[in-house]
PDBQT receptor file of N, H, CA, C and O in Angstrom, charges set to zero:
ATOM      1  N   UNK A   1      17.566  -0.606   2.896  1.00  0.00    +0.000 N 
ATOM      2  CA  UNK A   1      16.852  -0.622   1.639  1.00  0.00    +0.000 C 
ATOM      3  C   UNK A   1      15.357  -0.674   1.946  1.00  0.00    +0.000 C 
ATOM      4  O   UNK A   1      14.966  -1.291   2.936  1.00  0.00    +0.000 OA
ATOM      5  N   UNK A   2      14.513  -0.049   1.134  1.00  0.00    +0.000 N 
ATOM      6  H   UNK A   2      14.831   0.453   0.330  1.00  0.00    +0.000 HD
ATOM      7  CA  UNK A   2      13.039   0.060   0.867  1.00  0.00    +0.000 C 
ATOM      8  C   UNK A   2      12.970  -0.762  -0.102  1.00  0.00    +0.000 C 
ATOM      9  O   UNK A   2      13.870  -0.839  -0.939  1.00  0.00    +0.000 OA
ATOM     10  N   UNK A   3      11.560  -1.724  -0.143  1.00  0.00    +0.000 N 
ATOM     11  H   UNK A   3      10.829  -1.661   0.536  1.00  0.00    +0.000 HD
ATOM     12  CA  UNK A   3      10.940  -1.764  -1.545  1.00  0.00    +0.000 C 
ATOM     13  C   UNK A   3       9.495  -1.632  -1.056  1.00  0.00    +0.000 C 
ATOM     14  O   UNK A   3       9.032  -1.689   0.083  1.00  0.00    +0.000 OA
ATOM     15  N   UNK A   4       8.972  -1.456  -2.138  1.00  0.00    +0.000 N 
ATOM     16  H   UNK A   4       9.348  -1.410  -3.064  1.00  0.00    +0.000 HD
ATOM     17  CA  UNK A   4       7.417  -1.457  -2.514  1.00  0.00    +0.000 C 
ATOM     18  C   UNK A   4       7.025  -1.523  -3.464  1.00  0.00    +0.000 C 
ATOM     19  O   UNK A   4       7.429  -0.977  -4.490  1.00  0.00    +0.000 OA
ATOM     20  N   UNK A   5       5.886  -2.418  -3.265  1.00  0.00    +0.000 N 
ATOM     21  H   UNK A   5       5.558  -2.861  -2.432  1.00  0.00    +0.000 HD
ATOM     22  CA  UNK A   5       5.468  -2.524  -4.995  1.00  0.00    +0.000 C 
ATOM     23  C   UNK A   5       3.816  -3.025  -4.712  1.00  0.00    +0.000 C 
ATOM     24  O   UNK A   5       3.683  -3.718  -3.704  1.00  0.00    +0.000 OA
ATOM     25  N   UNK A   6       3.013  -2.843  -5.218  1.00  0.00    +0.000 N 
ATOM     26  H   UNK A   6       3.121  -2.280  -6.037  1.00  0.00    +0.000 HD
ATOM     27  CA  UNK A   6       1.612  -2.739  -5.811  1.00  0.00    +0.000 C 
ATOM     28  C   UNK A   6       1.035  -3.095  -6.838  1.00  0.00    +0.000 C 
ATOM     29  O   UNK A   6       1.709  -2.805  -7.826  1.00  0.00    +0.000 OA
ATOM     30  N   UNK A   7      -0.025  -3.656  -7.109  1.00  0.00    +0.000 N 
ATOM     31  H   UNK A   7      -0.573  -3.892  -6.307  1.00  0.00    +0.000 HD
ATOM     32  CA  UNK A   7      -0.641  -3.287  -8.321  1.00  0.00    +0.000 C 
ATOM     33  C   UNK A   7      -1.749  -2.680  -8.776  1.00  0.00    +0.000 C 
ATOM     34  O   UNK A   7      -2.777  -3.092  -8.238  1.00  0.00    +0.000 OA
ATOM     35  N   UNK A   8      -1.896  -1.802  -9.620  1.00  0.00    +0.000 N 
ATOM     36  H   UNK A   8      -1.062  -1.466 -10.057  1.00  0.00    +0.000 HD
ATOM     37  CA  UNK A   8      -2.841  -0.709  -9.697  1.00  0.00    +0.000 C 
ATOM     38  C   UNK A   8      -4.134  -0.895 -10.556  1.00  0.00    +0.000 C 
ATOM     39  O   UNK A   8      -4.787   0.086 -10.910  1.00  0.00    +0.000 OA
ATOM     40  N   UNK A   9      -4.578  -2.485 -10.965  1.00  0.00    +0.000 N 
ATOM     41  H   UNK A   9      -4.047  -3.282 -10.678  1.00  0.00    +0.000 HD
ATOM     42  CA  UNK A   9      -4.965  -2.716 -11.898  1.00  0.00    +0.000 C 
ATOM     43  C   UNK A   9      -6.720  -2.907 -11.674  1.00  0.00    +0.000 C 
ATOM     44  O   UNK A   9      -7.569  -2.755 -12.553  1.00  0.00    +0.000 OA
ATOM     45  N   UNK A  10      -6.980  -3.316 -10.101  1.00  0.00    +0.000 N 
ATOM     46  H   UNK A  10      -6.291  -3.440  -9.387  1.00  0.00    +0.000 HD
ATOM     47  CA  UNK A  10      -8.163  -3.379 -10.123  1.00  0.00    +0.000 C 
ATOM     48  C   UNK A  10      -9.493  -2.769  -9.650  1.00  0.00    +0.000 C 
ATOM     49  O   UNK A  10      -8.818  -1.901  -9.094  1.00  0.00    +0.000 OA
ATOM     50  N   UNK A  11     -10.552  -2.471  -9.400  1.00  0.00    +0.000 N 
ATOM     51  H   UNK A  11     -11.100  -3.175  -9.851  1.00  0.00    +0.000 HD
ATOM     52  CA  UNK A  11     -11.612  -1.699  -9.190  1.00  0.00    +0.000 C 
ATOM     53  C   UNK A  11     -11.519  -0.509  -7.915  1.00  0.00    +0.000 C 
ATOM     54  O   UNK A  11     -12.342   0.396  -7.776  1.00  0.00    +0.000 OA
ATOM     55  N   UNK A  12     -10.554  -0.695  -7.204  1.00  0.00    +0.000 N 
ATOM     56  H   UNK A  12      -9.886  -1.430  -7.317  1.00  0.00    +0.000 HD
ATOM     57  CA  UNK A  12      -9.918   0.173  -6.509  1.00  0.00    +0.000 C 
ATOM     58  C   UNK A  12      -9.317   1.612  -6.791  1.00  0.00    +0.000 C 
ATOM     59  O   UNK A  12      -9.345   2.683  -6.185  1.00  0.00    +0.000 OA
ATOM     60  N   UNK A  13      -8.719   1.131  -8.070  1.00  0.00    +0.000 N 
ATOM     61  H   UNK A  13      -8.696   0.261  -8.563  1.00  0.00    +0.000 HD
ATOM     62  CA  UNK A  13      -7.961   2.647  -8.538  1.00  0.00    +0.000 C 
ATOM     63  C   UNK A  13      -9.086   3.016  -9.452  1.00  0.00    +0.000 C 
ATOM     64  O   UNK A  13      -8.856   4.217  -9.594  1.00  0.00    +0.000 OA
ATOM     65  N   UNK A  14     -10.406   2.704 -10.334  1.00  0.00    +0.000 N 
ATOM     66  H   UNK A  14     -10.592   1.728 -10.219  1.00  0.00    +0.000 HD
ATOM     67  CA  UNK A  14     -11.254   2.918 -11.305  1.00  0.00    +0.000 C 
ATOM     68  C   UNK A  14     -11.235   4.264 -11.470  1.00  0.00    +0.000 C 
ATOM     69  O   UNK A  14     -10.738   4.962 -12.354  1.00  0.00    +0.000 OA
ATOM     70  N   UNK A  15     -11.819   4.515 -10.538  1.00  0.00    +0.000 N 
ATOM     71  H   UNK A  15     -12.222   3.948  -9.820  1.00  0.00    +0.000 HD
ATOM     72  CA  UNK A  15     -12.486   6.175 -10.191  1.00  0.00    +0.000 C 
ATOM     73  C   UNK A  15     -11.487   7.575  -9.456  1.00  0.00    +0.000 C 
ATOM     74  O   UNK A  15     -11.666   8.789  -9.354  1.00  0.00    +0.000 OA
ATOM     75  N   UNK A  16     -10.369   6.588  -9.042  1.00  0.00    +0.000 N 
ATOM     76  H   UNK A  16     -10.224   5.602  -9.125  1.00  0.00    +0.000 HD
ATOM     77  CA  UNK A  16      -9.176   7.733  -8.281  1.00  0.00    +0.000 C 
ATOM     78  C   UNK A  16      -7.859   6.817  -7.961  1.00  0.00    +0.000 C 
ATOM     79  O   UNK A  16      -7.445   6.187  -6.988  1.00  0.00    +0.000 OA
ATOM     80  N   UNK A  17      -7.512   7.024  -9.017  1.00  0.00    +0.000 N 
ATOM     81  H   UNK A  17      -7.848   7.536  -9.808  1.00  0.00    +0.000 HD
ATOM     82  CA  UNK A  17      -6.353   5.872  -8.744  1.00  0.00    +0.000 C 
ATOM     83  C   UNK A  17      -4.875   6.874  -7.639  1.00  0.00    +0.000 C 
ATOM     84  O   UNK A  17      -4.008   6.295  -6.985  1.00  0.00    +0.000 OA
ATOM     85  N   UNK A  18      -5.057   8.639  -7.783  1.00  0.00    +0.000 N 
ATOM     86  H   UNK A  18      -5.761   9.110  -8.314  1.00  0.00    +0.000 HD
ATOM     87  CA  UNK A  18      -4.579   8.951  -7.473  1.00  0.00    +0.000 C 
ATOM     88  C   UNK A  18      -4.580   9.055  -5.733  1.00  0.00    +0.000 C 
ATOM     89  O   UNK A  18      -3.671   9.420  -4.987  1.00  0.00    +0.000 OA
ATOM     90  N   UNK A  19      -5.959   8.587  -5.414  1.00  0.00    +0.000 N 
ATOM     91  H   UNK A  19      -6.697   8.291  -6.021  1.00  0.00    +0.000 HD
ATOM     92  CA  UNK A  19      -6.357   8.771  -3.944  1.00  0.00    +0.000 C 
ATOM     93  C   UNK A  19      -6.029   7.976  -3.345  1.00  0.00    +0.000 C 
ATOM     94  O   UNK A  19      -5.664   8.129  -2.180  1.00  0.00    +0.000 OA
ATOM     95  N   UNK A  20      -6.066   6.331  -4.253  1.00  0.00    +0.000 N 
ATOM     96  H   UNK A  20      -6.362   6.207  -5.200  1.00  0.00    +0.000 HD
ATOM     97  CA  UNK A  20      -5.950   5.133  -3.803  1.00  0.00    +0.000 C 
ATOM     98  C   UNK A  20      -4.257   5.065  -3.403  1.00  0.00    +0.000 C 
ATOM     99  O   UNK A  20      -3.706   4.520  -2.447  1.00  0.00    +0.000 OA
ATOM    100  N   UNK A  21      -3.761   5.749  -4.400  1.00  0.00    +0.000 N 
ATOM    101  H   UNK A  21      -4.209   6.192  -5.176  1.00  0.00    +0.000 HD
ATOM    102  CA  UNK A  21      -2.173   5.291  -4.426  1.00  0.00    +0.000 C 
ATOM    103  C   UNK A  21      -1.765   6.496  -3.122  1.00  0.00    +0.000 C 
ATOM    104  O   UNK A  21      -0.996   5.894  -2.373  1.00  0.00    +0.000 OA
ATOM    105  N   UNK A  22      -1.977   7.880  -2.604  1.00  0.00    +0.000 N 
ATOM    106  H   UNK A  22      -2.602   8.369  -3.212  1.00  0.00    +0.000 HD
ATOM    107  CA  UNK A  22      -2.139   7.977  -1.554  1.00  0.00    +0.000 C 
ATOM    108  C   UNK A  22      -2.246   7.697  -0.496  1.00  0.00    +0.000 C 
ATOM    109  O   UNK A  22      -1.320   7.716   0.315  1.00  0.00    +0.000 OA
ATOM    110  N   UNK A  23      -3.846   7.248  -0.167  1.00  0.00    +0.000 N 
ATOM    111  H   UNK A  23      -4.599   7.232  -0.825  1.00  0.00    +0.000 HD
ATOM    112  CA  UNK A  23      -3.894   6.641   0.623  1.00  0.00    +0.000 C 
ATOM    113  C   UNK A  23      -3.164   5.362   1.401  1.00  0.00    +0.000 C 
ATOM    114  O   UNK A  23      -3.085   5.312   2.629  1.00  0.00    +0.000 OA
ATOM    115  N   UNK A  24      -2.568   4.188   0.385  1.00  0.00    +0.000 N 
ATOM    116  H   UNK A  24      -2.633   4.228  -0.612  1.00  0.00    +0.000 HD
ATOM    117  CA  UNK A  24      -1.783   3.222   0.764  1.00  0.00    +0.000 C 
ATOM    118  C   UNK A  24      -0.305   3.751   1.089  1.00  0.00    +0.000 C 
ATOM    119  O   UNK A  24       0.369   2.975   1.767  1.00  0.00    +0.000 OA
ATOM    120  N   UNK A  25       0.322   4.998   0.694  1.00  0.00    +0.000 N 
ATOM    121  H   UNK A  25      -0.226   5.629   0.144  1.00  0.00    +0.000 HD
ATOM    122  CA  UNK A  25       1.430   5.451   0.882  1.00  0.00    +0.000 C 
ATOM    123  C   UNK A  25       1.199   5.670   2.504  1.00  0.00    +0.000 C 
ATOM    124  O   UNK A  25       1.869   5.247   3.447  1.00  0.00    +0.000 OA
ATOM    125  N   UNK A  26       0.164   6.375   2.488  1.00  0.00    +0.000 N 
ATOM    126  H   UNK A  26      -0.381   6.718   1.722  1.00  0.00    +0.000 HD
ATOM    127  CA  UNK A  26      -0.198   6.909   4.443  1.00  0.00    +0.000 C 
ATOM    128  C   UNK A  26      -0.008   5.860   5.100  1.00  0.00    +0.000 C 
ATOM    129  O   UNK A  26       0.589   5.934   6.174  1.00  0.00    +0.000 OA
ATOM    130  N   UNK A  27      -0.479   4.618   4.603  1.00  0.00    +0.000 N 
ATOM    131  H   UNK A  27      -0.964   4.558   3.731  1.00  0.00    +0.000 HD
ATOM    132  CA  UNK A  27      -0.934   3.660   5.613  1.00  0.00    +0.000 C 
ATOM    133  C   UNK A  27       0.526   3.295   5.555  1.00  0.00    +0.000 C 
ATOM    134  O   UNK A  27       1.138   3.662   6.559  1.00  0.00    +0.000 OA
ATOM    135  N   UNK A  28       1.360   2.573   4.505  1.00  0.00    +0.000 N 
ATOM    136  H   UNK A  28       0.864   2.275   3.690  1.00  0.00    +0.000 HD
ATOM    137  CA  UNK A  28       2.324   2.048   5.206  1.00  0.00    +0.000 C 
ATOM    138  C   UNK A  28       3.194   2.930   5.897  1.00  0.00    +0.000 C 
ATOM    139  O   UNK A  28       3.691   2.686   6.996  1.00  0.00    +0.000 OA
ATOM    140  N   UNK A  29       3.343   3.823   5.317  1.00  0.00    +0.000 N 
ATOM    141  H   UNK A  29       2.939   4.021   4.424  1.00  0.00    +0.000 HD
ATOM    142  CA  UNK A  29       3.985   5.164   6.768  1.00  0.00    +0.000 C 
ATOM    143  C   UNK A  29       3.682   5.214   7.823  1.00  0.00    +0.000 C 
ATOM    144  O   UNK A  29       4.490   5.499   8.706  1.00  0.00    +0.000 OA
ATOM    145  N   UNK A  30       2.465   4.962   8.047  1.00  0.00    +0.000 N 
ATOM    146  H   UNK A  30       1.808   4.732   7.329  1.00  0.00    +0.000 HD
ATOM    147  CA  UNK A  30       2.131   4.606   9.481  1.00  0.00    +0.000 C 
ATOM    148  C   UNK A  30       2.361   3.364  10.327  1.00  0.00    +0.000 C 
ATOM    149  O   UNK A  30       2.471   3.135  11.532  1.00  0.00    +0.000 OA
ATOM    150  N   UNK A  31       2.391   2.578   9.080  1.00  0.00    +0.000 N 
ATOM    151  H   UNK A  31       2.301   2.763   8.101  1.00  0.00    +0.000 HD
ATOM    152  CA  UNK A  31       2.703   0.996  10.025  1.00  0.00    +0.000 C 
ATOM    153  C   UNK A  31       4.606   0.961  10.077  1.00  0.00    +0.000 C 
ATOM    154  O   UNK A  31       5.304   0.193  10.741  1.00  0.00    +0.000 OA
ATOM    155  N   UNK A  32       4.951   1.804   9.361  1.00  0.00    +0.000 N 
ATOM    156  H   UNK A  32       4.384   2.427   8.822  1.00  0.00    +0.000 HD
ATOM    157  CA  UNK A  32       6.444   1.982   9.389  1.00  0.00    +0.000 C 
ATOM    158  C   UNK A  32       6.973   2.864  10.958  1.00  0.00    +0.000 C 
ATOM    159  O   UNK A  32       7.843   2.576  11.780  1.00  0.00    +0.000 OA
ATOM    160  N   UNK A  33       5.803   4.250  10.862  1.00  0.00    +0.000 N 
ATOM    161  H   UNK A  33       5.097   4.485  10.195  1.00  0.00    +0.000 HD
ATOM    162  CA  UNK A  33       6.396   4.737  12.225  1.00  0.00    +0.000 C 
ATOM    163  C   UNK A  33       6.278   3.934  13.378  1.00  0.00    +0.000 C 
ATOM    164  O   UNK A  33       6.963   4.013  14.398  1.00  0.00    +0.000 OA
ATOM    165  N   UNK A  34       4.827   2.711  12.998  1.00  0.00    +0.000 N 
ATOM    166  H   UNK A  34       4.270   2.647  12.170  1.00  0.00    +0.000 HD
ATOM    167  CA  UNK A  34       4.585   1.851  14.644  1.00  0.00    +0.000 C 
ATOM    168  C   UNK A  34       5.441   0.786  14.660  1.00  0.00    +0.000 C 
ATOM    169  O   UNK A  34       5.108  -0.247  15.240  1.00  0.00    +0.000 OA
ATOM    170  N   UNK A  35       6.838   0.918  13.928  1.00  0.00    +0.000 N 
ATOM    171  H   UNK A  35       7.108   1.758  13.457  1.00  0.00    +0.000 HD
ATOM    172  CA  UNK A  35       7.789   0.139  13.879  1.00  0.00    +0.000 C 
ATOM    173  C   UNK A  35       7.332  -1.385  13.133  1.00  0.00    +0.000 C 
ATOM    174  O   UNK A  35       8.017  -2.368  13.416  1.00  0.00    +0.000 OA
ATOM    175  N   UNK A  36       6.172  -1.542  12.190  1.00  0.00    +0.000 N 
ATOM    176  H   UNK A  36       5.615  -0.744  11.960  1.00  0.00    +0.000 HD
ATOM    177  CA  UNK A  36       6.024  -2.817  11.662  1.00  0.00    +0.000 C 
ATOM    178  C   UNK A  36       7.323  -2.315  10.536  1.00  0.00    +0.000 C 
ATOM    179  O   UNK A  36       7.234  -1.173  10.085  1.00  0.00    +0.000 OA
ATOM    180  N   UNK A  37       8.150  -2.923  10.236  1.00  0.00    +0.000 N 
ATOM    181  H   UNK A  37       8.223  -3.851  10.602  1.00  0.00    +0.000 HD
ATOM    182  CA  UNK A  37       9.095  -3.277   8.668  1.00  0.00    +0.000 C 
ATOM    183  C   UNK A  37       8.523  -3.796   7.092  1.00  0.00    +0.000 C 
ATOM    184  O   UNK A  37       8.722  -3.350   5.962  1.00  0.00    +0.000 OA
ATOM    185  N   UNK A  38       7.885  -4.720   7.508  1.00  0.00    +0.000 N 
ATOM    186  H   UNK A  38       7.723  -5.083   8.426  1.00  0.00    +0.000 HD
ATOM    187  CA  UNK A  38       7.375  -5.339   6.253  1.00  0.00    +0.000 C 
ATOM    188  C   UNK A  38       5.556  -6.004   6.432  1.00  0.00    +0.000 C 
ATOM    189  O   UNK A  38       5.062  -6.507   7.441  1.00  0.00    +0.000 OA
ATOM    190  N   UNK A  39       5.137  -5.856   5.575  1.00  0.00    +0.000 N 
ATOM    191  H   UNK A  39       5.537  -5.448   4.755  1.00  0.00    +0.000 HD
ATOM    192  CA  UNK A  39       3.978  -6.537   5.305  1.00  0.00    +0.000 C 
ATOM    193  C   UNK A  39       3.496  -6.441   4.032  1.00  0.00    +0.000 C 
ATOM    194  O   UNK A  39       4.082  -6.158   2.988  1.00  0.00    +0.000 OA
ATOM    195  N   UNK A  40       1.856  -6.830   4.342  1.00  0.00    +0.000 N 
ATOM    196  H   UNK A  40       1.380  -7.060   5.190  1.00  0.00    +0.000 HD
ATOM    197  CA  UNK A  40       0.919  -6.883   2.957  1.00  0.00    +0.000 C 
ATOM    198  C   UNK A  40       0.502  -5.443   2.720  1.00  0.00    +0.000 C 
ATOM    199  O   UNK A  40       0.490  -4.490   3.499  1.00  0.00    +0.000 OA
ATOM    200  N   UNK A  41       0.132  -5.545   1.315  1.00  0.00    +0.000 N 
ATOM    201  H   UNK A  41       0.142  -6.319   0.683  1.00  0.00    +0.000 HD
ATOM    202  CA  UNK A  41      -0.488  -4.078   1.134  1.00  0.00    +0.000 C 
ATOM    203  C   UNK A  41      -2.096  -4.531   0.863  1.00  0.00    +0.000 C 
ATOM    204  O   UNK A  41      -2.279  -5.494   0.119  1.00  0.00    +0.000 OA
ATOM    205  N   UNK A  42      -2.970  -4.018   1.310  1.00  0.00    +0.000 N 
ATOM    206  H   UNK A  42      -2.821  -3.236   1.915  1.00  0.00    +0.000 HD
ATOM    207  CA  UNK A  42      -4.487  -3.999   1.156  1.00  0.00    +0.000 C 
ATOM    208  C   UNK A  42      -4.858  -2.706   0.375  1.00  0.00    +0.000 C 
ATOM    209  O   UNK A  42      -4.463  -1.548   0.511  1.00  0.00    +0.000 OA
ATOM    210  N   UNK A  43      -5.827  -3.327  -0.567  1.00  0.00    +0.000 N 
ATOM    211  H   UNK A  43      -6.148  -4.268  -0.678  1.00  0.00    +0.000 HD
ATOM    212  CA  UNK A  43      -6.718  -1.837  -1.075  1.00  0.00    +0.000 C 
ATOM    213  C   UNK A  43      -8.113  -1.435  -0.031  1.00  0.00    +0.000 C 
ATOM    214  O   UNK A  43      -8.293  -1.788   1.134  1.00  0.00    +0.000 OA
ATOM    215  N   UNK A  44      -8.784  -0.782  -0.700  1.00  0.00    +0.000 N 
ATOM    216  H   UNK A  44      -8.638  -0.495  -1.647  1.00  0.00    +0.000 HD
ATOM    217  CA  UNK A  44      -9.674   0.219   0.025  1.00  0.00    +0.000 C 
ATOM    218  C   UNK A  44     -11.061  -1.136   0.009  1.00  0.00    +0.000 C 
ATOM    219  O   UNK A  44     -12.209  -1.070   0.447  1.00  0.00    +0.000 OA
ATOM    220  N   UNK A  45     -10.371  -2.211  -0.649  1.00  0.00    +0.000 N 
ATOM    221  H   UNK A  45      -9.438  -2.264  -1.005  1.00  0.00    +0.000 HD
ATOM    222  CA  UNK A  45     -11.705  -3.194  -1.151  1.00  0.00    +0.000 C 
ATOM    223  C   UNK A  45     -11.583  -4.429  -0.250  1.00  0.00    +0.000 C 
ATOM    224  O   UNK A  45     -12.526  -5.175   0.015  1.00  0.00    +0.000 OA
ATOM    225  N   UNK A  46     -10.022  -4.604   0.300  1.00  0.00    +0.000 N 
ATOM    226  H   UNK A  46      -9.256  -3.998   0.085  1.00  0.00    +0.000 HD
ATOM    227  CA  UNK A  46      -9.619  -4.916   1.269  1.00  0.00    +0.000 C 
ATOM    228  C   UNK A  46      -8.828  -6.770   0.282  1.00  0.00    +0.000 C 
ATOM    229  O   UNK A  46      -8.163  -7.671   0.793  1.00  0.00    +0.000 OA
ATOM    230  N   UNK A  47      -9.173  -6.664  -0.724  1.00  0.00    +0.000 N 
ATOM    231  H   UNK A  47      -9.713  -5.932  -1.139  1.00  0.00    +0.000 HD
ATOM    232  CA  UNK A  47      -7.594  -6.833  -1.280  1.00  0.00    +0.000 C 
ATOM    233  C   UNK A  47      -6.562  -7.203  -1.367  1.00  0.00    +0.000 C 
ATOM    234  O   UNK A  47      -5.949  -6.263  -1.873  1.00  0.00    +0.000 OA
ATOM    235  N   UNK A  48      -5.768  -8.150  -1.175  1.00  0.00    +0.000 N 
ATOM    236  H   UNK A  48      -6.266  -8.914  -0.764  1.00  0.00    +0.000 HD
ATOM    237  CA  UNK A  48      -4.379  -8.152  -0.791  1.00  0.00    +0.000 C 
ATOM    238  C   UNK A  48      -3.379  -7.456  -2.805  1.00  0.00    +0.000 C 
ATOM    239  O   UNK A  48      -3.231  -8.097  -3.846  1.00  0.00    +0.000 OA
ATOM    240  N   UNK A  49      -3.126  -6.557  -2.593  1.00  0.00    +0.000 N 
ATOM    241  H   UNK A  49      -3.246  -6.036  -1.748  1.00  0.00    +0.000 HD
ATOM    242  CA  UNK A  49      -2.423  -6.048  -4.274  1.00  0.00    +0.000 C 
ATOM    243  C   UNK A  49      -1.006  -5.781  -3.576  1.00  0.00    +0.000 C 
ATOM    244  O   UNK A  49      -0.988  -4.563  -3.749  1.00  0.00    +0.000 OA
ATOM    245  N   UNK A  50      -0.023  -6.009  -3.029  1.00  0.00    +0.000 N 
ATOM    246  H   UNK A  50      -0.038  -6.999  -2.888  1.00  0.00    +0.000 HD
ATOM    247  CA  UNK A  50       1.515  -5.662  -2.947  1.00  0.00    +0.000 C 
ATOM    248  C   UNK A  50       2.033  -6.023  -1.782  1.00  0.00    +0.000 C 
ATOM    249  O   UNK A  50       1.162  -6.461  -1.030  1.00  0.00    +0.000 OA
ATOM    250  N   UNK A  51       3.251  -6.018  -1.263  1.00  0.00    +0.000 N 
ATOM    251  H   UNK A  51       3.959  -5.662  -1.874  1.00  0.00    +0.000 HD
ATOM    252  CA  UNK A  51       3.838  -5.948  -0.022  1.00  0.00    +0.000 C 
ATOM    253  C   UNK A  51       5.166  -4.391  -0.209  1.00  0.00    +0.000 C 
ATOM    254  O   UNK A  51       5.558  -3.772  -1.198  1.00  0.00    +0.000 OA
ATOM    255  N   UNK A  52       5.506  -4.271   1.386  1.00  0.00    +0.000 N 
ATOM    256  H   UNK A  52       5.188  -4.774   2.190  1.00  0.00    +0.000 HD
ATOM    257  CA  UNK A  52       6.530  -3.593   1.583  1.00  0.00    +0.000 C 
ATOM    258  C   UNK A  52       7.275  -4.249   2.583  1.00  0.00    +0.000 C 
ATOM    259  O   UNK A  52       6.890  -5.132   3.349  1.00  0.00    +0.000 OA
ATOM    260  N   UNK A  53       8.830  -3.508   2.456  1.00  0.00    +0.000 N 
ATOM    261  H   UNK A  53       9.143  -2.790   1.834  1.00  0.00    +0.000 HD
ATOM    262  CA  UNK A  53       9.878  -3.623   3.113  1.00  0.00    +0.000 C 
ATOM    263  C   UNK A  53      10.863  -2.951   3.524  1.00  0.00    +0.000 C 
ATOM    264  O   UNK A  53      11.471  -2.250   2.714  1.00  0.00    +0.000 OA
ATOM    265  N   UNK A  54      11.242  -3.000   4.819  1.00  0.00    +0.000 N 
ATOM    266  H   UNK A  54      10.749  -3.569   5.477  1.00  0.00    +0.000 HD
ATOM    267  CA  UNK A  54      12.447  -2.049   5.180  1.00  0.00    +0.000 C 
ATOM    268  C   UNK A  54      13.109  -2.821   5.532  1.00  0.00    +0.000 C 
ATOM    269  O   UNK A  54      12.638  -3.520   6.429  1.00  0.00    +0.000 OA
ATOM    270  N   UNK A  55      14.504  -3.140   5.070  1.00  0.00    +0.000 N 
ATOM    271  H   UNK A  55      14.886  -2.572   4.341  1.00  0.00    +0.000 HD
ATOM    272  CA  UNK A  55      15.747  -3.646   5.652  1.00  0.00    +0.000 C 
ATOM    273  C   UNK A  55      16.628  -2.917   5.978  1.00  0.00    +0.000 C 
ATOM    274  O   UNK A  55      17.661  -3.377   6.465  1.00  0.00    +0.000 OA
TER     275      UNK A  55
């Protein structure tokens, strides 16, 4: 199982919420291929807005 979850609510997404929500997709894909499973999600503001998980 996956989860993920976020929140899209603050000065981060203002101006491109579509770039922002992108961009965090890349990143945890990447911390997924370097074999991390779970963590925090950070925005571009540095943030803590969500976590993910792979079980």
């Amino acid at each position: 199982m996956f989860t993920l979850e976020f929140k899209t609510g603050n000065a981060a997404f203002k101006d491109g919420e579509s770039f922002e929500v992108c961009r965090i997709l890349k990143e945890v894909s990447r911390k997924i291929d370097d074999g991390i499973i779970e963590g925090s999600i950070f925005d571009i503001n540095g943030n803590k807005i969500g976590k993910f998980k792979l079980t």
